[in-house]
N, C-alpha and C positions, 0 to 999 in steps of 0.2 A: 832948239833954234839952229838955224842951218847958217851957215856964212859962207858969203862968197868967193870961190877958191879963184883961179890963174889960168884954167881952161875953157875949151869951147865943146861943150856936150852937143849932138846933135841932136836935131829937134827930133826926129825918128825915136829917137831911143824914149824920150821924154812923153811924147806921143801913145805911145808903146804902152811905158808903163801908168800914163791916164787912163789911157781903156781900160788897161788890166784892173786899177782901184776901183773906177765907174761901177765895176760888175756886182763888188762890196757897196757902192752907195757913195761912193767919195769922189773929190777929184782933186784939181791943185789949185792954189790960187794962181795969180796974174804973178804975185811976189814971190812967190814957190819957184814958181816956173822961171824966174828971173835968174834965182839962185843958182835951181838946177842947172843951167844952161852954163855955168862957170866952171863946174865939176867935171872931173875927169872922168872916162868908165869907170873906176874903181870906186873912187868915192863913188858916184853915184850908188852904184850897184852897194857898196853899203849902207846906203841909205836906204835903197828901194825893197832889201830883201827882210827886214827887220819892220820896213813900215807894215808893209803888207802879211807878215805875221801880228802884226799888232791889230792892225783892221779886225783881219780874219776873228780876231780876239773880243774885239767891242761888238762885231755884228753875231757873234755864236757861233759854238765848234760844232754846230748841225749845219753848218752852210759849207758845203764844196766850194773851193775854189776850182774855176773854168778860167783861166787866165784866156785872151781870143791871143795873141801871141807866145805859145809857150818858149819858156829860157831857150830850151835848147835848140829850137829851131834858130833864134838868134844869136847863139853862140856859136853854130855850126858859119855860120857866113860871116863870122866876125866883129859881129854885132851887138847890139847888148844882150846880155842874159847869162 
């Protein structure tokens, strides 16, 4: 269960990593998304990086992840990842 933290996440980052879930088959709710957006980068990115090993996990370790934003491109600009 996620609780809402004291921050303003940006929708970019949030955006970001919907697409990236979408590609496994998932996405967030409305109430997800509400959450996320209180999170700091840090939390978030704890969150996002354990989810998305998890997915990886329920859909099968024969599926590639193709993340369409990869981290490091977003880390380089200061961004999430």
């Amino acid at each position: 269960m996620m609780h809402p933290g004291h921050n303003r996440l940006l929708l970019t980052c949030i955006a970001t990593a919907m697409k990236n879930v979408e590609y496994l088959g998932f996405t967030f709710s409305k109430r997800l998304i509400d959450v996320l957006q209180t999170l700091s980068v840090d939390e978030f990115l704890g969150m996002y990086h354990p989810l998305v090993d998890d997915l990886k996990s329920l859909v099968g370790a024969n599926v590639v992840f193709r993340p369409m934003y990869p981290a490091s491109s977003g880390a380089q600009r200061g961004g999430c990842g």
